[in-house]
N, CA, C and O atoms as a GROMACS GRO file, in nm:
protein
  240
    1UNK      N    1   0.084  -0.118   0.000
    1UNK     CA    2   0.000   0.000   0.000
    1UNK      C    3   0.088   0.124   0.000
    1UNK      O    4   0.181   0.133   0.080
    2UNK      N    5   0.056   0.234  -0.101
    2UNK     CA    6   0.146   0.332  -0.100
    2UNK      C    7   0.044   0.449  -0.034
    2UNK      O    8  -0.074   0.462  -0.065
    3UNK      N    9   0.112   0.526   0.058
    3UNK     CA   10   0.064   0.598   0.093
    3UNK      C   11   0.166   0.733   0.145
    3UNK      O   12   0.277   0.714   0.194
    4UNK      N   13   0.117   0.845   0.128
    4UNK     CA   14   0.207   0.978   0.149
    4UNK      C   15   0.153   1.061   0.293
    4UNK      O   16   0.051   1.130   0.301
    5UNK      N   17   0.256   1.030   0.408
    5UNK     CA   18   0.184   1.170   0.542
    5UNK      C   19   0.333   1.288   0.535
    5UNK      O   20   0.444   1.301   0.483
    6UNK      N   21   0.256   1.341   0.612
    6UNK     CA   22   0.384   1.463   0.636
    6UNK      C   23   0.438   1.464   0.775
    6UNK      O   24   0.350   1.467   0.862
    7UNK      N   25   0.553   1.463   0.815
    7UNK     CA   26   0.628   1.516   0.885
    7UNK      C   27   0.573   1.614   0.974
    7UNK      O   28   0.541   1.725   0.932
    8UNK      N   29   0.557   1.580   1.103
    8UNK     CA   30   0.510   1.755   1.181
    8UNK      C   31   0.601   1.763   1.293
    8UNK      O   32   0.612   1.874   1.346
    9UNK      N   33   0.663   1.675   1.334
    9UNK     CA   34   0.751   1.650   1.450
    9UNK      C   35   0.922   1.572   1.420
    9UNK      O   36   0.939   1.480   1.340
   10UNK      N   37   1.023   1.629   1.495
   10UNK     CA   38   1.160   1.542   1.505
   10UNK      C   39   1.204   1.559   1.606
   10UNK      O   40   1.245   1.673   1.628
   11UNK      N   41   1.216   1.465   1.705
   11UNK     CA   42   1.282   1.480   1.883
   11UNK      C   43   1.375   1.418   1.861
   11UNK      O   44   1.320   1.314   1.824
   12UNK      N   45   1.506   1.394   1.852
   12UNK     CA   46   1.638   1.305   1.818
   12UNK      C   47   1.596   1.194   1.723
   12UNK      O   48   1.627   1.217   1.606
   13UNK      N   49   1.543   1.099   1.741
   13UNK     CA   50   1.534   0.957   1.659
   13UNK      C   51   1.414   0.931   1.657
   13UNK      O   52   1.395   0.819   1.611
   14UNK      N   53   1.308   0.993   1.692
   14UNK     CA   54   1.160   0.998   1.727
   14UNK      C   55   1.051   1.092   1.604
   14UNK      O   56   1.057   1.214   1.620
   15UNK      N   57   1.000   1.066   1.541
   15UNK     CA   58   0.982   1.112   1.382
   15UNK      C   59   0.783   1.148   1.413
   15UNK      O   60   0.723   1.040   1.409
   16UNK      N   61   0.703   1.249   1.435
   16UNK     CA   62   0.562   1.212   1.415
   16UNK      C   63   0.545   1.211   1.276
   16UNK      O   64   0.632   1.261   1.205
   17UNK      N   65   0.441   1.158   1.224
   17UNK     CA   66   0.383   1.209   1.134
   17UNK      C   67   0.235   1.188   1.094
   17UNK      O   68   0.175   1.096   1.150
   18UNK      N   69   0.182   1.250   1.021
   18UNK     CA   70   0.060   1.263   1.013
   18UNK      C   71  -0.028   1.256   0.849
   18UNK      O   72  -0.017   1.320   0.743
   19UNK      N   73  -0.107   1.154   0.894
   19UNK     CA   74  -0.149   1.110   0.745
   19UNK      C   75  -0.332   1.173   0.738
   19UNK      O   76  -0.384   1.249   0.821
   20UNK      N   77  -0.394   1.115   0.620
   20UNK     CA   78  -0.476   1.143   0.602
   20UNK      C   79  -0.571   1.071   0.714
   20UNK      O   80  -0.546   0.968   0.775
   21UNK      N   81  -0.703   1.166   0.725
   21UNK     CA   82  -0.780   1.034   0.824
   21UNK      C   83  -0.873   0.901   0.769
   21UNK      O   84  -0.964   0.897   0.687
   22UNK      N   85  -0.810   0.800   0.848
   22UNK     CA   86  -0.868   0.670   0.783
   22UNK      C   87  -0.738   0.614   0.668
   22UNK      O   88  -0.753   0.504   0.616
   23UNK      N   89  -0.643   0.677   0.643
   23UNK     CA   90  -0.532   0.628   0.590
   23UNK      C   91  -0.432   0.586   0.655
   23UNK      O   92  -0.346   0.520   0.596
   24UNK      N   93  -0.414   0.621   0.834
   24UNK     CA   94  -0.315   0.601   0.908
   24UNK      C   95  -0.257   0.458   0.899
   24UNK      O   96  -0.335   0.364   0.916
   25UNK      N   97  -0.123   0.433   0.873
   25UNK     CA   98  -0.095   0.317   0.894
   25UNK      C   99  -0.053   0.200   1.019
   25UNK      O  100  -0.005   0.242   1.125
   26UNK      N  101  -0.070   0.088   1.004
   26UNK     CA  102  -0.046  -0.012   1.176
   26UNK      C  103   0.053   0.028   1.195
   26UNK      O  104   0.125   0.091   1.117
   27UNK      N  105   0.078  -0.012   1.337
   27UNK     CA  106   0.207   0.008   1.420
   27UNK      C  107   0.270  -0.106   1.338
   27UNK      O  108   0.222  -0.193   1.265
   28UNK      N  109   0.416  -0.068   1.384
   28UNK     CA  110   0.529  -0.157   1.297
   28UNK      C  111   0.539  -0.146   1.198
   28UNK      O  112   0.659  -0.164   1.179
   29UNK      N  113   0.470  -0.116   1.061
   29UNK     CA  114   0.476  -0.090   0.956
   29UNK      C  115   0.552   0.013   0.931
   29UNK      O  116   0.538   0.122   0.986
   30UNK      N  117   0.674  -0.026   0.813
   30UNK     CA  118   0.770   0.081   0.796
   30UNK      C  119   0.695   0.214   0.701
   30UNK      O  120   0.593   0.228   0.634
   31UNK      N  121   0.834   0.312   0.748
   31UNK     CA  122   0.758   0.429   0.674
   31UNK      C  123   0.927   0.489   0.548
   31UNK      O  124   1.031   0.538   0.589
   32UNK      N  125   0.910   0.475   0.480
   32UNK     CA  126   1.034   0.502   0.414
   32UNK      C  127   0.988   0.654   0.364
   32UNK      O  128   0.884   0.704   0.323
   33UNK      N  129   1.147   0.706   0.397
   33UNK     CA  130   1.139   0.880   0.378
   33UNK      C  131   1.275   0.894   0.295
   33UNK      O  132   1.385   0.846   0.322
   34UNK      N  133   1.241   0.962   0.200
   34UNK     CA  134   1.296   1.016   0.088
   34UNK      C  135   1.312   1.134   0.038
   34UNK      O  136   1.227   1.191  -0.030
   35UNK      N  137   1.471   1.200   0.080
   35UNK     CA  138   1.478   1.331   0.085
   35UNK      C  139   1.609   1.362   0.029
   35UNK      O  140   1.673   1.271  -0.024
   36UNK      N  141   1.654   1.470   0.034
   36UNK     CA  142   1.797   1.532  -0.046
   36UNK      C  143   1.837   1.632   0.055
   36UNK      O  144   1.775   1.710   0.128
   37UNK      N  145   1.982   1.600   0.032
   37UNK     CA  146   2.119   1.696   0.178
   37UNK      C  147   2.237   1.682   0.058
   37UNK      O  148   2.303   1.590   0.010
   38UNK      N  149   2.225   1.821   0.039
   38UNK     CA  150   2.337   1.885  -0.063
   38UNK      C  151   2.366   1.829  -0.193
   38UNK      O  152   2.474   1.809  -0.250
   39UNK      N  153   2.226   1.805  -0.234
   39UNK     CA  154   2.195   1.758  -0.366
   39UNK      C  155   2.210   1.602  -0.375
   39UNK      O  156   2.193   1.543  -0.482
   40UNK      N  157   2.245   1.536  -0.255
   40UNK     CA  158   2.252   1.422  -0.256
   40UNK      C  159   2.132   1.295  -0.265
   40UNK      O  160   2.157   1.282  -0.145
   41UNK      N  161   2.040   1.204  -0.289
   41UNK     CA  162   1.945   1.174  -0.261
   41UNK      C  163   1.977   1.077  -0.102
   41UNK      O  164   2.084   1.018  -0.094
   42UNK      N  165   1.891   1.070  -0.001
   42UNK     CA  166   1.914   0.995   0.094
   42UNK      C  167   1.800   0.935   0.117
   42UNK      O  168   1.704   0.988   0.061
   43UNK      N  169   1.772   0.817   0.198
   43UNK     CA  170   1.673   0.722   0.178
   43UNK      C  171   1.691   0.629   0.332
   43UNK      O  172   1.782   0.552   0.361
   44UNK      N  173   1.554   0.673   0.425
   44UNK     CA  174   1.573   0.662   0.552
   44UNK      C  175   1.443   0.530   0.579
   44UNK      O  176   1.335   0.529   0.519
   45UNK      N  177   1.475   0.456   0.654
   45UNK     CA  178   1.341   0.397   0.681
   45UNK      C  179   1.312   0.369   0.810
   45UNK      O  180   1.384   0.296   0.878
   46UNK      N  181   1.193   0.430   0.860
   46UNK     CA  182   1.186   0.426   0.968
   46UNK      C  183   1.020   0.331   1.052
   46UNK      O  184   0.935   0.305   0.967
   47UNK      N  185   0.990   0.295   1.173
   47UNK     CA  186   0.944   0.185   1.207
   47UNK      C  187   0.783   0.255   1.320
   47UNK      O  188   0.779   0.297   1.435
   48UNK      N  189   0.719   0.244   1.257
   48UNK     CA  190   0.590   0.319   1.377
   48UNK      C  191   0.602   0.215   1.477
   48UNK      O  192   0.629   0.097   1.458
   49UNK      N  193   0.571   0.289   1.616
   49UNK     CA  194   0.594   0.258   1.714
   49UNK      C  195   0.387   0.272   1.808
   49UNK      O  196   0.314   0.201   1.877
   50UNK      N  197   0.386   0.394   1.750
   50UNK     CA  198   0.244   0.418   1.886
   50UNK      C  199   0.143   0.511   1.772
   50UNK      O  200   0.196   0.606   1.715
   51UNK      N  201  -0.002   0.478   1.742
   51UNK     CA  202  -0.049   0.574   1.709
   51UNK      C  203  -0.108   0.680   1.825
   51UNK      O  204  -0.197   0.648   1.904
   52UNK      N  205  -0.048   0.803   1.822
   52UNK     CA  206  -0.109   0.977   1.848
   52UNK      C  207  -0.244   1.039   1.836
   52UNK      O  208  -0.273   1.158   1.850
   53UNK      N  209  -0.326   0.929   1.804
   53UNK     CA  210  -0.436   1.028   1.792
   53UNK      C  211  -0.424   1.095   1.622
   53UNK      O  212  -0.336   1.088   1.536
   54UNK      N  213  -0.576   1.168   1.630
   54UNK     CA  214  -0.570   1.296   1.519
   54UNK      C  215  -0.531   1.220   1.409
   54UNK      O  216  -0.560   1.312   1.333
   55UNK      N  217  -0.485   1.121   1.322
   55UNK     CA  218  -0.392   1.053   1.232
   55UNK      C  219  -0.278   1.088   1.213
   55UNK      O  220  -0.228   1.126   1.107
   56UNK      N  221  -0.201   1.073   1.381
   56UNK     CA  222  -0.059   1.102   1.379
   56UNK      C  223   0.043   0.990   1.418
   56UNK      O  224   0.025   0.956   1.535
   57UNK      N  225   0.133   0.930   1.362
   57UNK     CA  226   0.187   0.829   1.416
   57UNK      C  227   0.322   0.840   1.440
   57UNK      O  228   0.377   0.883   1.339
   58UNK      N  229   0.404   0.817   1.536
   58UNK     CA  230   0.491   0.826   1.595
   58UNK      C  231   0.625   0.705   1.550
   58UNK      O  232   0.605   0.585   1.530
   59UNK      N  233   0.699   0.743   1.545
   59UNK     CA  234   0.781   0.646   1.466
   59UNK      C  235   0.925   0.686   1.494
   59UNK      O  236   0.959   0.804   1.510
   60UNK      N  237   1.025   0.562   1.499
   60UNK     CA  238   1.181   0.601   1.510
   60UNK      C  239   1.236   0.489   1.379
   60UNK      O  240   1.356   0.484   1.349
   0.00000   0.00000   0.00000
C-alpha cells in the first residue's frame, strides 16, 4: 500500500507524522522517507511505534 503523510515533529530519533484520516498506517509498519542533503538523494526507513491520535503516528 502506497501511501504519502507529512512530517510535523523530530525529537532526536523519534519522527511524528501525520497522514490522512482513515489512511493512518499499523504500528510496525515501515515508513520510508525520501529526501535530499546537498543535492545528494538519501533514503531513511523508519518503524511506527504508537499511534497519536488525530492521524498522527509516531515512529523512530
Amino acid at each position: 500500500m502506497s501511501n504519502t503523510g507529512k512530517i510535523v515533529q523530530v525529537i532526536g530519533a523519534v519522527v511524528d507524522v501525520q497522514f490522512e484520516p482513515g489512511k493512518v498506517p499499523e504500528i510496525y509498519q515501515a515508513l520510508e522517507v525520501n529526501y535530499t542533503v546537498g543535492g545528494e538523494a538519501q533514503h531513511l526507513v523508519l518503524e511506527i511505534q504508537q499511534h497519536l491520535g488525530d492521524a498522527v503516528v509516531r515512529a523512530v
